[in-house]
N, C-alpha and C positions, 0 to 999 in steps of 0.2 A: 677628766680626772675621775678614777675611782675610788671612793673612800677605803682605809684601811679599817678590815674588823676589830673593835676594841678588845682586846684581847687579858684584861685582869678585871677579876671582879669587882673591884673600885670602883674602876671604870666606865665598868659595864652599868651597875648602881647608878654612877654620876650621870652618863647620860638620860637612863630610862629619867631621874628626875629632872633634868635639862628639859624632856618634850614633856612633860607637866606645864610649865611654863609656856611651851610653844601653842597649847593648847586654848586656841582664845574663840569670842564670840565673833562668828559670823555670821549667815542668814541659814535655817531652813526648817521646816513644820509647817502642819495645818490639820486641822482638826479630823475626825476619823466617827464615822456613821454607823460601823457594822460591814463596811462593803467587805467582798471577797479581797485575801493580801494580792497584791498587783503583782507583776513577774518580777526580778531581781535584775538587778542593772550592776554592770563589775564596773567599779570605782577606777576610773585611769588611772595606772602606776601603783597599784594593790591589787592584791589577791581578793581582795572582800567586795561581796554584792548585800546591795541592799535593795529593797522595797523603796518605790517614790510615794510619797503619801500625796495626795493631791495638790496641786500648786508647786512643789518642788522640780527642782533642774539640780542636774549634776554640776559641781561649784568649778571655775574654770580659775577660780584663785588659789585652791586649796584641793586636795584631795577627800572629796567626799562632798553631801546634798548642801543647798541652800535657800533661802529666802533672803534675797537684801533687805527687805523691805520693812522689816521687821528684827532684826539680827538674828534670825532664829534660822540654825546649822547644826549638820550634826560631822565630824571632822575625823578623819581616820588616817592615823599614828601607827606605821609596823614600824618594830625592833629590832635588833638585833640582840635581843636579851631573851635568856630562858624564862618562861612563866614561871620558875621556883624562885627567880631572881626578881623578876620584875613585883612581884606579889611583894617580896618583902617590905616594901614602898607604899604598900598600896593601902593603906590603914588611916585612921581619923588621923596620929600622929603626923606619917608620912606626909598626906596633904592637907594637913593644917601649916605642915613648915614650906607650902608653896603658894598659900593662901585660900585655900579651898577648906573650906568648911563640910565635913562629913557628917550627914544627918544618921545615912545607918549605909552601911555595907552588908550585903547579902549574896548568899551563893547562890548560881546560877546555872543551868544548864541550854548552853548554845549550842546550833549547830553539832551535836552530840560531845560535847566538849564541856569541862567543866569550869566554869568561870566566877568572876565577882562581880556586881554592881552596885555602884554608889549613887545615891543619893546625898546628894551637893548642892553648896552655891558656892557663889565667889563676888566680890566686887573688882570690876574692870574699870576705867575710865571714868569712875565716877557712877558707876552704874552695876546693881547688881543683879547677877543675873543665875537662875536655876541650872543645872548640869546635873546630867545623867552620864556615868562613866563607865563603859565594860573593858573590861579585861581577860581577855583569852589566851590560851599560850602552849607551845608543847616544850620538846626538851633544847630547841634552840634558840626559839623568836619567841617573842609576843606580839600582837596586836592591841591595840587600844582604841575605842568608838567613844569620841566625846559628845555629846549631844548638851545643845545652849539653847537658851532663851530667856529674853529679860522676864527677871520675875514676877512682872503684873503679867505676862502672858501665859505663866502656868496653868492656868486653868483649859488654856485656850490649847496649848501646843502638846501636854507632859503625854496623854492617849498616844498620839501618833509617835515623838519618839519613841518613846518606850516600845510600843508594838514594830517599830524599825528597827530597835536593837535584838529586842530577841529572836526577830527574825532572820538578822544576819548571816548570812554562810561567809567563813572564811577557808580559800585555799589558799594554803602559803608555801608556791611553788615560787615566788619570788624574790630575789636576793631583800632582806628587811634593810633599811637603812641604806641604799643605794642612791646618788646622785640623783635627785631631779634633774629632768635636761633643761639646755639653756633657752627652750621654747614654754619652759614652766615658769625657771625663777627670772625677774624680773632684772637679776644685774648678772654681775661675774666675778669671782674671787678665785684668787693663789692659793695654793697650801703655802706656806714659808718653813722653814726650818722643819723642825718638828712637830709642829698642829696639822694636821691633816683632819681633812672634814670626817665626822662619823657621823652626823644626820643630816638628813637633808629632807625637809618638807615644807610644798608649798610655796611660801614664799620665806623662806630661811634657812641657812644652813645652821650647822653649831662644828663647830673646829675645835681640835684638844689633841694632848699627848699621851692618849693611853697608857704610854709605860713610863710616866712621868714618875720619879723617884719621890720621898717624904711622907709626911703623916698631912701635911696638908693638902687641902682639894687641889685635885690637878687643873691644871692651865685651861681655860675655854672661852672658848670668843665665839659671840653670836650673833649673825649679821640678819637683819630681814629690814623686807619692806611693808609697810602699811597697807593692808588690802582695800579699806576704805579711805576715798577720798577725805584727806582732812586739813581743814583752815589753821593754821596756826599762825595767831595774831600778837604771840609774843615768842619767839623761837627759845630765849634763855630759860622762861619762865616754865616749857614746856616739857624743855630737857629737861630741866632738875624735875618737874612732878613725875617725868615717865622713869628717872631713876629710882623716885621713893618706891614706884610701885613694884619695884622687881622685889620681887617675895621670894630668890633664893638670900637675901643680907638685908641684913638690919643692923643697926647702929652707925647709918651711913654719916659721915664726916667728909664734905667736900673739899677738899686743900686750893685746889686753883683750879679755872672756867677761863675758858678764849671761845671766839669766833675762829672757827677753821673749816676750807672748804673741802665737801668730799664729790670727787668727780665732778666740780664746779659747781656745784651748788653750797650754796649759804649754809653753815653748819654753826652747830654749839658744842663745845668739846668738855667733859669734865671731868677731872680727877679727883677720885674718892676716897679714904677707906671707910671698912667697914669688917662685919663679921660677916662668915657665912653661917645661913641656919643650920645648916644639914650636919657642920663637924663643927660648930662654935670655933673655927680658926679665922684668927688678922685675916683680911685676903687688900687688895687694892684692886679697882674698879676702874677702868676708864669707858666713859661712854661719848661716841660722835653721834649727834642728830643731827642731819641734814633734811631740807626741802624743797622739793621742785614746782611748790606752789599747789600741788595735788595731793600726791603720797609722801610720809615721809619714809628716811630709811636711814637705820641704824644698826651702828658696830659696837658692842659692848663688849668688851674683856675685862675678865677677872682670873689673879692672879695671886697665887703666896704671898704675903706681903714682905716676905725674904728673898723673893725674886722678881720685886719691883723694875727693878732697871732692866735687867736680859728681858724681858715681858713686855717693856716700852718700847723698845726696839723691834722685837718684832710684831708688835701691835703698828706702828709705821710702815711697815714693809705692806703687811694686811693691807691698811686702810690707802696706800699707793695704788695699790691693783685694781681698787675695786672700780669697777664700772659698768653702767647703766643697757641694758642691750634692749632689742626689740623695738617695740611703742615708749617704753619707759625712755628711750635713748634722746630726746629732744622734745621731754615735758616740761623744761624750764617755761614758766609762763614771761611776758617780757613783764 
């Protein structure tokens, strides 16, 4: 499948803050001596090369570097949004309403290209952790370079990203927002009706109606899988914490929770409402969390809260199709 370009600047807005969101901690840093910068490595499925600071490998869950060992990554997000467009987003405001904390934002010059970076934190999973964000862009895409690390390791990691991002080269001969293949993502999903995927990175897609009519957020369902292996020793308990933490709604009000299975595994299904931050609009929420014992993997959709029912429906269609492909395909533990 190829995703359709989102095509109204809504849209276009909604998803660049969608991959906000998709933007989490994973492994990669290490400290930095003075040596000469090392040669540039092109990021599979990007236009963009980076420098490996010592101890890093290019991340085989994510597009861009890692350390598991430590969660410290630095994760690379192309758009399909103009840098006039995606900036607009890009302020203390902007990612305070996605949970990210802006210490300062500063212009920048990459790659001969004019850019911004932020200095950031965020709390993830109970854990918070430093980010460093750039932002570069010309008249059609942007890209975005998120750089993580838990925050007792600043001291240790901030040298080496930072000297990783400014030294960044991006060519963006590549379609932005194009399909990961099914040797990247970990499962497989339908478009249905009208949602048709417009990002895909990693391990997630995000699916929406770009030309969805009203003043309320348009339709978007966001499927991914857990990149680190994780124990969950109470499934309901975990669903509802990983709902609180989506930072695009607040004022979340649960209505009804079931066990449901998706692709045969053990699931927690729940229906919410709530606000969205971005337009203060009602929206309703459904989230499935399932797990194979290892990783888990989850389908959230948010929708108008005036178009709860049409949005149920093909939130089922969605969550029918999806299934497990590769290694992921027969990780049920017994």
């Amino acid at each position: 499948m190829i995703p359709r370009t989102t095509r109204t600047p809504r849209a276009r807005r909604r998803v660049f803050a969608l991959v906000l969101l998709l933007c989490a901690a994973a492994g990669a840093a290490a400290e930095t001596h003075g040596e000469r910068p090392r040669a540039l490595t092109l990021i599979p499925g990007t236009g963009v090369s980076l420098t490996l600071p010592e101890g890093f490998e290019v991340a085989r869950e994510f597009p861009g570097i890692g350390r598991d060992e430590d969660l410290t990554s630095l994760l690379v997000t192309e758009l399909p949004v103009p840098f006039d467009v995606s900036r607009e987003s890009f302020d203390a405001d902007g990612l305070a309403r996605r949970g990210i904390r802006a210490d300062r934002i500063v212009e920048v010059r990459v790659d001969g290209r004019d850019g911004l970076l932020a200095h950031a934190s965020q709390r993830a999973a109970g854990v918070v952790f430093r980010k460093w964000i750039l932002l570069l862009g010309d008249d059609t895409r942007s890209v975005m370079l998120t750089a993580t690390t838990p925050l007792d390791l600043e001291a240790r990691h901030q040298r080496a990203l930072v000297e990783t991002l400014r030294n960044a080269r991006w060519t963006p001969s590549r379609e932005a927002g194009s399909e990961a293949s099914e040797a990247e993502l970990p499962f497989r999903i339908d478009e249905v009706g009208p949602l048709h995927i417009v990002k895909s990175s990693g391990n997630a897609v995000v699916l929406s109606d770009p030309d969805a009519a009203g003043d309320g957020p348009p339709p978007l369902v966001t499927v991914g899988a857990s990149r680190a292996q994780v124990q969950i020793l109470d499934l309901p308990d975990f669903a509802r914490t990983r709902l609180e933490e989506s930072v695009s709604l607040d004022s979340i009000e649960i209505e009804r929770q079931r066990s449901r299975e998706l692709d045969g595994m053990p699931g927690h299904e729940i229906v919410a409402r709530a606000r969205d931050t971005q337009t203060q609009k009602p929206v309703v929420v459904t989230q499935l969390l399932a797990t194979d014992g290892r990783h888990y993997y989850l389908v959230q959709g948010i929708a108008g809260a005036d178009a709860a029912d049409d949005f149920a429906t093909l939130l089922d269609r969605l969550i029918a199709s999806f299934q497990r492909v590769g290694d992921a395909k027969g990780a049920m533990e017994p």
